[in-house]
C-alpha positions as CSV (number, residue, x, y, z in Angstrom):
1,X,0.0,0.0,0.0
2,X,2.6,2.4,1.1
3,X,5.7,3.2,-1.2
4,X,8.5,1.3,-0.9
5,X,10.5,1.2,2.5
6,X,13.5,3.0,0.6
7,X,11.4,6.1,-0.8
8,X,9.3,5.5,2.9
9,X,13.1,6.2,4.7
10,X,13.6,9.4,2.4
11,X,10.4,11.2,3.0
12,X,11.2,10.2,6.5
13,X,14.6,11.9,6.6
14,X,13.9,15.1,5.1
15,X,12.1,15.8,8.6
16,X,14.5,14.3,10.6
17,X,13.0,10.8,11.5
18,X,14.4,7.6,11.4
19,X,12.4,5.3,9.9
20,X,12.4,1.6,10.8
21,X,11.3,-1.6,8.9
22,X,9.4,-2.6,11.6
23,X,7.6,0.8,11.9
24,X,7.5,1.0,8.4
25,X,5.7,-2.6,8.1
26,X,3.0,-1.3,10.8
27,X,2.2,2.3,9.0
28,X,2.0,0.2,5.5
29,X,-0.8,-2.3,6.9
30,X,-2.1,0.7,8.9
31,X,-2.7,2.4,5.7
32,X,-4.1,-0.7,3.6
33,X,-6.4,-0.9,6.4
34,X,-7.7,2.5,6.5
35,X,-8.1,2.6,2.8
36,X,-9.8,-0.8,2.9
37,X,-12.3,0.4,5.8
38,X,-12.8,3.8,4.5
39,X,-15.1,2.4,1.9
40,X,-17.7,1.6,4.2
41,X,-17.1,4.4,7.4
42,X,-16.6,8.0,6.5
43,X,-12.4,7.7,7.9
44,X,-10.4,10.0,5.7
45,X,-10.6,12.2,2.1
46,X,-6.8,11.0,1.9
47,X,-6.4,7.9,0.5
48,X,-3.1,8.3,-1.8
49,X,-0.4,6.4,-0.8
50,X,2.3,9.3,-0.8
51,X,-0.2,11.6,0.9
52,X,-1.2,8.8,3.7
53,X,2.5,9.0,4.6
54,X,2.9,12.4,4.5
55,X,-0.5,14.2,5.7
56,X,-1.7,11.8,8.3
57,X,1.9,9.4,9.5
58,X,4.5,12.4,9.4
59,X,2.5,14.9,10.3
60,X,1.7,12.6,13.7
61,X,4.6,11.4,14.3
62,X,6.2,14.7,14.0
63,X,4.1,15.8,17.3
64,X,7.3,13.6,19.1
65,X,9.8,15.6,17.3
66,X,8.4,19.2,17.9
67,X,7.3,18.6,21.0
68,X,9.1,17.0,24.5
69,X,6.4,14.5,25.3
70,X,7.5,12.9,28.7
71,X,8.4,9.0,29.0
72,X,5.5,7.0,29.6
73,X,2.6,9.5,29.1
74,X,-0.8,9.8,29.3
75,X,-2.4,10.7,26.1
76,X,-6.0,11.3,25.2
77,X,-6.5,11.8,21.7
78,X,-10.0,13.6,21.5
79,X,-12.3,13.3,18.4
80,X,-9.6,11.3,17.2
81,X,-11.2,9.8,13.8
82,X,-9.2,7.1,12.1
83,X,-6.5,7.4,14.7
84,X,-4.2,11.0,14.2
85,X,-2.3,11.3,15.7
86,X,-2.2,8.9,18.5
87,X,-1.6,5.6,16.5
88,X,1.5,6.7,14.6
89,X,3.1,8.3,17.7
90,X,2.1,5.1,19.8
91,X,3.8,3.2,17.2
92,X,6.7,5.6,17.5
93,X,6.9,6.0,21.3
94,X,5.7,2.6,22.2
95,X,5.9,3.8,26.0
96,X,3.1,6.2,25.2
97,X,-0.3,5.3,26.9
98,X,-3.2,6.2,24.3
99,X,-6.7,6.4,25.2
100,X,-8.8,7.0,21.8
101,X,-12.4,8.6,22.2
102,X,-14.4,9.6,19.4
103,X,-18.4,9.9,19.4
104,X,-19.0,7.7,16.1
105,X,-19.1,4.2,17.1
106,X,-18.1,2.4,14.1
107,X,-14.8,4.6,13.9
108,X,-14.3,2.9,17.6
109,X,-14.8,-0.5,16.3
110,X,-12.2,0.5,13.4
111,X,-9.6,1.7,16.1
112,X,-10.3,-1.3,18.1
113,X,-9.7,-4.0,15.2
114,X,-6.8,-1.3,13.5
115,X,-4.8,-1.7,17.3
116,X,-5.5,-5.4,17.2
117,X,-3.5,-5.7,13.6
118,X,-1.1,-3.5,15.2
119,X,-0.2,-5.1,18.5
120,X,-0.8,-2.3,20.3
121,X,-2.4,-1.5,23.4
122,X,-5.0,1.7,23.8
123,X,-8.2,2.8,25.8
124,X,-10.9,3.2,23.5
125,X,-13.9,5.1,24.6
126,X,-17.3,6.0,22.3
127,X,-18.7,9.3,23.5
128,X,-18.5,12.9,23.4
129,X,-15.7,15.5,25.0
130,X,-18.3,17.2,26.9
131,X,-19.9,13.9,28.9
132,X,-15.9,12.5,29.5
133,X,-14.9,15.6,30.6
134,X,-16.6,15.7,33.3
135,X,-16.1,12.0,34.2
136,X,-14.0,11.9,37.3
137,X,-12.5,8.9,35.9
138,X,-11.5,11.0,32.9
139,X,-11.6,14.4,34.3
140,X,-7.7,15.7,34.7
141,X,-6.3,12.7,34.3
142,X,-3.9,13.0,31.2
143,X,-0.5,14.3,30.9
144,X,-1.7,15.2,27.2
145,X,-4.6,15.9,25.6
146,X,-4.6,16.3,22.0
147,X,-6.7,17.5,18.9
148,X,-6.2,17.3,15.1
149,X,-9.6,19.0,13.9
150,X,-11.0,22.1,12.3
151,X,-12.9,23.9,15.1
152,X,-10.9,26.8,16.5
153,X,-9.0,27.2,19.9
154,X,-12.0,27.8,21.9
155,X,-14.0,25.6,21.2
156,X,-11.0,22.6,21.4
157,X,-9.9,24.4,24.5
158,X,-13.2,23.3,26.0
159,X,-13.4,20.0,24.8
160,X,-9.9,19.2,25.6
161,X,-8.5,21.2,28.6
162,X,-10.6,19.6,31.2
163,X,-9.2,16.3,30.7
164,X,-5.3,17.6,31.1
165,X,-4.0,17.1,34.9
166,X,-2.6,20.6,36.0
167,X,1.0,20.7,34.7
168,X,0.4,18.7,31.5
169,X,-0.4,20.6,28.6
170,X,-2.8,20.4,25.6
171,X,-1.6,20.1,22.3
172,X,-3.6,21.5,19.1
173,X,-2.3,20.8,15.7
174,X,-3.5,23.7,13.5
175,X,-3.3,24.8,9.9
176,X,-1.6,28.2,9.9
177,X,-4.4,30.4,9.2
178,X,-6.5,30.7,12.7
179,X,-6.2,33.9,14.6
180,X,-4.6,31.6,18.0
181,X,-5.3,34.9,20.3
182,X,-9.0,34.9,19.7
183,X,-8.7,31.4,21.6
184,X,-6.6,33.0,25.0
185,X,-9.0,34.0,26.9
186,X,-11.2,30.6,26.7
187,X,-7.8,28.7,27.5
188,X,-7.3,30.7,30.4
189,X,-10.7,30.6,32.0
190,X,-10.4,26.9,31.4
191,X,-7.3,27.0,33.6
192,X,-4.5,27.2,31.0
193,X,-1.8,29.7,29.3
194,X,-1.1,29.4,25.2
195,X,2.7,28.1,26.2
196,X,3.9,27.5,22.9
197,X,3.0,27.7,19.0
198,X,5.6,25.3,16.8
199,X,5.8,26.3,12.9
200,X,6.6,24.1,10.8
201,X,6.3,23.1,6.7
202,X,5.0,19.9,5.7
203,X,4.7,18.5,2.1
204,X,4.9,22.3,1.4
205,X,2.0,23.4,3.6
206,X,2.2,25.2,6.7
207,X,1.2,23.7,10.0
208,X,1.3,24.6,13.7
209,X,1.6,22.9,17.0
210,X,-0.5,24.9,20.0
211,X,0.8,24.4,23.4
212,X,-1.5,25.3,26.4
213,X,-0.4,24.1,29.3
214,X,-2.8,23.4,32.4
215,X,-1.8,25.8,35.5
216,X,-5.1,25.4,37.6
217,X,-8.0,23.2,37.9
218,X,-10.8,23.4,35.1
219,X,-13.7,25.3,36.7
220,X,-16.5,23.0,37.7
221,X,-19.2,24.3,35.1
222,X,-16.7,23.6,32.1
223,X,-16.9,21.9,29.5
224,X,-20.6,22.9,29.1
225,X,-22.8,20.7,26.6
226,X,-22.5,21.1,23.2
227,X,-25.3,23.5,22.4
228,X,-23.9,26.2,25.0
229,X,-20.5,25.7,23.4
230,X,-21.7,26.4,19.8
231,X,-23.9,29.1,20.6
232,X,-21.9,31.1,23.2
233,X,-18.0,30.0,22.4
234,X,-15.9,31.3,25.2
């Protein structure tokens, strides 16, 4: 499915990864699955080979690079889809401790049978941001929350803050276009600063890492179901 391992390794080095066979044998029947499932559960518009490597692996594995993510971490990967970028950075940083939640049921089910042809171990939960999120099972409990999606900071502050254990941080990937300070004062009243905003080019598009890191508890009241968060955003 993938391109060969050599022309795999060469994408791989121009962004300063190291590409293994063994990794490389998990993305490639990663990818065939996704491709294969996607014709039956709305997964991903990408389904080129070269741009499965590029737009959805490198892109999540390259969290790891731009970002010091500690040794054995707790990572909750909300709204996660077809898996970015959890699954590639789990099989990266095997040490990493995924949870996977996402509100559709059959893209759990996907996950669930993707991780099993992956070896890999994960939390999987079907539901929305706003019920977990005020789970106390869930509720600041991760070292890292983190969001590849299209709403802005606000409303991904919301969603994701609450679940981030004062002193871990929440991590947004973003194109480069979003106005990030319009999202401040929600990240702050959901007990966080904007810490850190990584540039970076990929496949000659511009993309940004968002690092809010959690100072204080979340306020009880947040995150707020999601009719009050669409029609009043912080």
């Amino acid at each position: 499915m993938l391109p060969e391992f050599e022309l795999c390794c060469s994408e791989f080095e121009k962004y300063g990864i190291t590409l293994s066979r063994e990794l490389y044998n998990k993305l490639d029947t990663y990818a065939e699955y996704l491709v294969e499932c996607n014709e039956h559960i709305n997964l991903t518009a990408i389904t080129d080979p070269e741009e499965i490597l590029v737009k959805h692996f490198i892109d999540s594995i390259l969290v790891a690079k731009h970002w010091n993510i500690p040794k054995n971490a707790r990572i909750i990967d909300v709204g996660t889809g077809a898996g970015f970028p959890s699954v590639p950075l789990k099989l990266y940083r095997e040490d990493l401790d995924i949870t996977l939640l996402d509100s559709l049921n059959k893209r759990i089910k996907f996950l669930t049978e993707l991780c099993g042809k992956l070896d890999i171990s994960a939390q999987f939960i079907h539901g929305r941001a706003e019920d977990y999120g005020k789970n106390g099972e869930f509720r600041e409990k991760f070292d890292l929350s983190c969001a590849r999606a299209v709403a802005n900071l606000s409303t991904l502050s919301e969603f994701c803050i609450p679940f981030v254990a004062p002193g871990g941080h929440f991590l947004a990937l973003k194109g480069p276009n979003e106005d990030i300070e319009s999202g401040r004062k929600a990240v702050e009243l959901l007990g966080g600063i904007i810490d850190d905003t990584v540039s970076y080019e990929l496949g000659g598009e511009q993309r940004r890492i968002v690092a809010v890191k959690k100072i204080s508890q979340t306020p009880p009241k947040y995150p707020r179901n999601s009719a009050q968060i669409k029609k009043k955003p912080l």
